[in-house]
C-alpha positions, 0 to 999 in steps of 0.5 A: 127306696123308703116304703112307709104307710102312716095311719090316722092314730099316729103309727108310722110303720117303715118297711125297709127299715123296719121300724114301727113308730109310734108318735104321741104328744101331751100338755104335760112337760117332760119330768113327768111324763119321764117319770110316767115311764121309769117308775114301776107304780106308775108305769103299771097303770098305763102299759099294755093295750086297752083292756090289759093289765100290766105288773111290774116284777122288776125295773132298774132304769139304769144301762144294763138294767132290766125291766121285766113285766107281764100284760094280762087281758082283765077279763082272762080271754088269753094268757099273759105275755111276759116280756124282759127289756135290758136298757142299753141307754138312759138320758133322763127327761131324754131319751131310753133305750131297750132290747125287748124280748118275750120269755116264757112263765119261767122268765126264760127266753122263747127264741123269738127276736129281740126288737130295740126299742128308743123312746124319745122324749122332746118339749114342744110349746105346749108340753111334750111328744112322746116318740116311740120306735121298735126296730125290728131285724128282718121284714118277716119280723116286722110283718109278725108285729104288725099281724100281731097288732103291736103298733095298736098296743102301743097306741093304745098305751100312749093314750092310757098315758094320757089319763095318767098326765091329766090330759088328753094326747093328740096326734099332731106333731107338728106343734112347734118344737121350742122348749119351754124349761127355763132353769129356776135354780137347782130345778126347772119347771116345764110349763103345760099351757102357753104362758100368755093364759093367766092363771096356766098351771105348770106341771114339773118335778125338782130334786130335792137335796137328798136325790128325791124327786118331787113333782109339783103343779104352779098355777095363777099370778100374784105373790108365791103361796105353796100348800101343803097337804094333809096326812094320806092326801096327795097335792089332789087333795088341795086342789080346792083351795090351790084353785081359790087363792089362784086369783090373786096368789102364784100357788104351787102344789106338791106331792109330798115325799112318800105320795102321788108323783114323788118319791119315797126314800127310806127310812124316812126323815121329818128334815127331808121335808124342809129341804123338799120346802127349801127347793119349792121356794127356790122354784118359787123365786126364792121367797113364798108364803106358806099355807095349811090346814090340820096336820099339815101346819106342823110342817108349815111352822118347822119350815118357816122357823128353819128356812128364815126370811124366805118364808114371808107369812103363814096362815094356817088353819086349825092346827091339832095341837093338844095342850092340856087334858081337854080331850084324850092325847096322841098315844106317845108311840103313835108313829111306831103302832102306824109303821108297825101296821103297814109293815105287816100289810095291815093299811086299812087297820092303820086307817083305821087306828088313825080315825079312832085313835086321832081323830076320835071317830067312834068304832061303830063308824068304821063300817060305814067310812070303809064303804066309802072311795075315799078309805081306799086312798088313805090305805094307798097312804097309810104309810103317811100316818107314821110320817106326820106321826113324827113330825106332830110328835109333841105337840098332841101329848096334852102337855104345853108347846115346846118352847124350843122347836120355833123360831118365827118372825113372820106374820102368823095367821092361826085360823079357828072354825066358829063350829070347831072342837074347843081344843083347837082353839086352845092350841091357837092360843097357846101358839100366839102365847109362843111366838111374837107375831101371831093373829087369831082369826075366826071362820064363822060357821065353818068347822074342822073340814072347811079348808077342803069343803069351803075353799073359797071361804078360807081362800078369801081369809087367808088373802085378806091375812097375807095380802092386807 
């Protein structure tokens, strides 16, 4: 007979199979929370009890691949538990399975059992459940977890789970079990929110067509829209402006490639980017406006001159393009003096050559912007410095657009800040001066920072641009 106990955390724990069983449920769709589990960076801000940190030395997320790791309490109260798991099987959004074992400090096997371990990963209506089983080969051996307080451990780390979802777990499982990915070309997109609230936000990821995953967010109703961040920012960092033109636009956000959720294949391609672009607008219904501010309106123009018609306006705001001698150029191997940073595990330098060399910011200001959270996220990022390097590569050199990068029909919004710096509006004119369908519009008493700090101003503008 079947002897099992459930407890009010969602751990089911069967004496005579001897498994423990672990159940969480989450709004996030199964991309994501895959992806949670098969990435070393993510993985390693999540797993482990509360209280314990984990680091990653080795992940290879394939059928006699391993994964090794050690958990360590953050306070150093006991010593840290390292263990190896070999995959045995490997369903993407599906299913993984594990032989898990303990080593000692030399990664060497302790002669204690090795539990097998499956996570299931199952759609349900309002996201996803996460199911967690270990299976154990005797009575004893389970006995032994559960002193040991495993099942707790993993509770523990399915709810640190959830904060990395962006969302809270929960216990019921009893959620209806009706898949909500619906194919939209080449990618699906797995809704958070029952697709009856308006303005529901959808988290999933695409493949993009070089292999790379990206992870996006879809939120609001209206004509498609997608933002593109800026330099050392992930789709977080336009959550303001995604929020304000959800009124009237479906607005899709996106880490891109080399940030948050995506991947980061090397070396690095400025194209690859486009293509990132082409599969968001498929996700999109094959069409969508583009939009974004600073750095970001480089690649808004190159996607929009390759991808055709299925770009059906831009608004972009403040663009950096330098033109003329009016203020110092981009040194021209920019890109190069960024990589070379990083390369050397020099990122707060690298934040710190992007400020002073770009942006302008006198170095006795340094000291203060690194007391700041935010200098933290742009180290994280800094390898995006050499990336938009590349892709704004001749338009900062203080010499005239290229005549030859862009071809663009579609209506083009050029927006300037009524306090902005003089060169930007010099490089708006010189973009209406290139292409046949661009308007210059004016954001009175906002400057360079408004596109982050006043979204709804610069949502009503663009609205009013693309919309009429």
């Amino acid at each position: 007979m079947t002897m099992s106990t459930h407890s009010s955390n969602g751990i089911a724990i069967d004496e005579a199979a001897h498994t423990l069983r672990i159940t969480r449920s989450y709004a996030a769709g199964v991309e994501r929370a895959w992806w949670a589990w098969t990435d070393a960076d993510a993985i390693a801000t999540w797993w482990g009890p509360q209280g314990w940190s984990a680091t990653v030395h080795e992940m290879n997320v394939h059928p006699e691949g391993r994964w090794r790791f050690e958990i360590a309490p953050d306070d150093g109260s006991a010593d840290p538990v390292r263990s190896i798991a070999t995959y045995t099987q490997v369903e993407r959004d599906t299913r993984l399975a594990y032989d898990d074992s303990f080593v000692d400090e030399t990664w060497a096997a302790q002669g204690l059992d090795v539990f097998p371990t499956t996570v299931t990963f199952t759609p349900i209506l309002a996201g996803c459940t996460v199911e967690v089983t270990a299976n154990f080969p005797d009575a004893r051996a389970l006995q032994r977890a559960v002193e040991l307080q495993m099942g707790q451990g993993y509770a523990e780390a399915l709810d640190r789970l959830a904060l990395l979802l962006g969302d809270a777990a929960v216990n019921d499982t009893t959620a209806s079990s009706t898949p909500t990915t619906a194919p939209t070309g080449d990618s699906t997109m797995t809704r958070t929110l029952p697709a009856t609230t308006a303005a529901a936000t959808a988290t999933a990821t695409l493949t993009s067509a070089d292999g790379t995953t990206i992870a996006y967010d879809k939120s609001g109703i209206g004509p498609a829209i997608i933002v593109i961040s800026n330099v050392a920012e992930d789709r977080s960092g336009v959550a303001g402006i995604a929020e304000a033109l959800a009124k009237d636009f479906t607005v899709i956000t996106y880490d891109r490639r080399g940030r948050g959720a995506s991947g980061n294949p090397q070396p690095y391609n400025p194209r690859r980017e486009i293509d990132d672009l082409a599969a968001l607008i498929e996700v999109a219904g094959g069409s969508a406006a583009l939009t974004s501010g600073s750095g970001g309106c480089a690649l808004a123009l190159d996607a929009a001159s390759a991808l055709g018609d299925k770009v059906t306006g831009l608004y972009l705001y403040e663009p950096p393009f330098i033109v003329s001698d009016s203020r110092p150029a981009a040194p021209t191997d920019y890109p190069e003096q960024q990589a070379a940073l990083v390369a050397n595990g020099k990122r707060s330098e690298a934040v710190e050559h992007f400020m002073t060399q770009m942006v302008g910011v006198p170095a006795e200001y340094i000291p203060m912007m690194k007391q700041d959270p935010s200098w933290d996220q742009m180290m994280r990022y800094a390898h995006t410095y050499a990336y938009d390097g590349q892709i704004l590569r001749g338009l900062q050199d203080g010499r005239p657009l290229p005549t030859d990068r862009w071809t663009i029909e579609a209506p083009v919004g050029v927006a300037v800040g009524g306090l902005g710096e003089s060169f930007i509006c010099e490089g708006a004119q010189a973009l209406a001066n290139l292409l046949p369908n661009v308007t210059i519009l004016t954001l009175a008493d906002h400057d360079h920072s408004a596109f982050w700090v006043h979204p709804d101003a610069v949502a009503t503008q663009a609205r009013k641009f693309l919309l009429g």
